[in-house]
Phi, psi and omega in degrees: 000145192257149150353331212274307207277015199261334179322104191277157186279351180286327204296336209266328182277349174279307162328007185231233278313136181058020168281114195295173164238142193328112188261171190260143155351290148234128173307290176297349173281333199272344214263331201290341182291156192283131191072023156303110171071020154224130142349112177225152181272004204178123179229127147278125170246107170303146175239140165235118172169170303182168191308325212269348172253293211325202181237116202258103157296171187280018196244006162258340188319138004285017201270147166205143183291143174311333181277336172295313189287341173299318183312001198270351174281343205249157169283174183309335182273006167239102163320125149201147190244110194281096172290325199315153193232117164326102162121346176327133161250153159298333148311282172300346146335308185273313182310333216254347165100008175317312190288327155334278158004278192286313167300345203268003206239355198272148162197174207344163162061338174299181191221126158244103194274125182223145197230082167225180158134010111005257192294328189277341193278341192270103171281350146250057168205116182271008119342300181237353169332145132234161136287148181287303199281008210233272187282337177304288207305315180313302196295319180256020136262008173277326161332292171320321176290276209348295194271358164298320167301346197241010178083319233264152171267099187253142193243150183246136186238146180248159220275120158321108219300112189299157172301095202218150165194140186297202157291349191254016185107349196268093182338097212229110165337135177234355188256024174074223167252025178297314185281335157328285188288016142307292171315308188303297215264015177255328179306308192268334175260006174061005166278142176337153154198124174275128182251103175259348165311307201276287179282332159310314190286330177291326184283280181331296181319317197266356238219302196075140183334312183291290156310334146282015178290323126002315197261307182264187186279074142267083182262155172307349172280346181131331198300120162238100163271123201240008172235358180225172203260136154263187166280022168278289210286339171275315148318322169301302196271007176276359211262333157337286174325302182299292209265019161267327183310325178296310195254053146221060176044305192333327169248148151253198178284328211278008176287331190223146195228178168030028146341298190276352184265180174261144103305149182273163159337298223281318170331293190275170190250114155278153180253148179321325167210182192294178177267162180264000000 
């Protein structure tokens, strides 16, 4: 049995206790997008983003994406459809014809939630380089025209913080200024922002070197991963997502359930093999 499943549901929910919720840019900017903050009998929130989201075949198991773990928040009448992909930048996402994909399936009232900068920070691979102030920013307004055009509500998530700490104990940024020009161009383009950069990195802190290990792909098998998720740690930020999504209007509440719980292990779903 891995490290994952030994996690109790107080530890992983006293580490959320008192984690603010996440806000939009503007609160009145995000009511302003279409379908924002009204009652739908039927929603999809597309996820575009990198491994720390994605959908895990099962020959990964225990690693699981924050996008598995969302359906466990939202009611039944809210849909999602996890594009996200292992190794994804905002760039190649869009070269590879993803974000297409997904605008060609979005419509009026949808949520296209986008999550990257992971993947955009590897200054040796020009395949997913960005610069944050320059090439980041382009690549996630193409997101932004796409689903605006199409009525749909897009939202910017900033990247969940990996498991890093100093010699005194202290949780310490690893994405540089990605999430900065993230904030900046959600600010200027007046679209919804989940700082999940921000409340993760707050979580880690209060949680400490030891106890988030708890969180991440540390198994009884060998595995030590500081960037992806078991299903503790994915559930925490998925649990991020939801209620930020809730106080920057996009959602409302009667939109989301089960806040104070955990999923168990036994909950989620692996796919037989990774998604292509």
């Amino acid at each position: 049995m891995t490290t994952s499943h030994h996690v109790t549901r107080r530890s992983v929910l006293a580490g959320l206790a008192g984690i603010p919720i996440a806000v939009a840019t503007a609160q009145q900017a995000a009511a302003r997008e279409p379908g924002a903050a009204r009652s739908w009998t039927h929603r999809t929130i597309f996820v575009a983003g990198d491994s720390t989201a994605a959908p895990k075949g099962a020959a990964r198991a225990p690693e699981t994406g924050w996008g598995m773990a969302l359906p466990f928040y939202l009611a039944d009448r809210i849909a999602v459809a996890n594009h996200a992909r292992n190794g994804r930048s905002s760039k190649n996402f869009v070269d590879e014809g993803r974000l297409d994909t997904i605008l060609a399936e979005l419509r009026a009232g949808d949520v296209l939630l986008v999550q990257f900068g992971h993947n955009d920070q590897k200054t040796d691979d020009p395949v997913r380089h960005t610069e944050p102030w320059s090439t980041y920013q382009e690549y996630l307004t193409r997101y932004l025209d796409g689903a605006r055009e199409r009525g749909a509500v897009p939202v910017l998530a900033t990247s969940a913080e990996r498991r890093r700490f100093d010699a005194a104990g202290n949780a310490t940024s690893s994405h540089g200024e990605y999430p900065d020009a993230m904030r900046a161009l959600a600010v200027r383009e007046g679209v919804a922002l989940v700082d999940v950069q921000r409340e993760s990195l707050a979580l880690w802190q209060e949680l400490g070197p030891d106890e988030t290990t708890r969180y991440f792909l540390h198994t009884d098998d060998g595995r030590v991963d500081n960037t992806h998720f078991n299903t503790p740690g994915a559930a925490a930020v998925a649990l991020m997502v939801a209620r930020g999504l809730v106080g920057s209007g996009v959602l409302q509440r009667g939109d989301v359930r089960r806040l104070g719980e955990v999923p168990d292990p036994s909950w989620f779903t692996w796919l037989p093999r990774d998604p292509a």
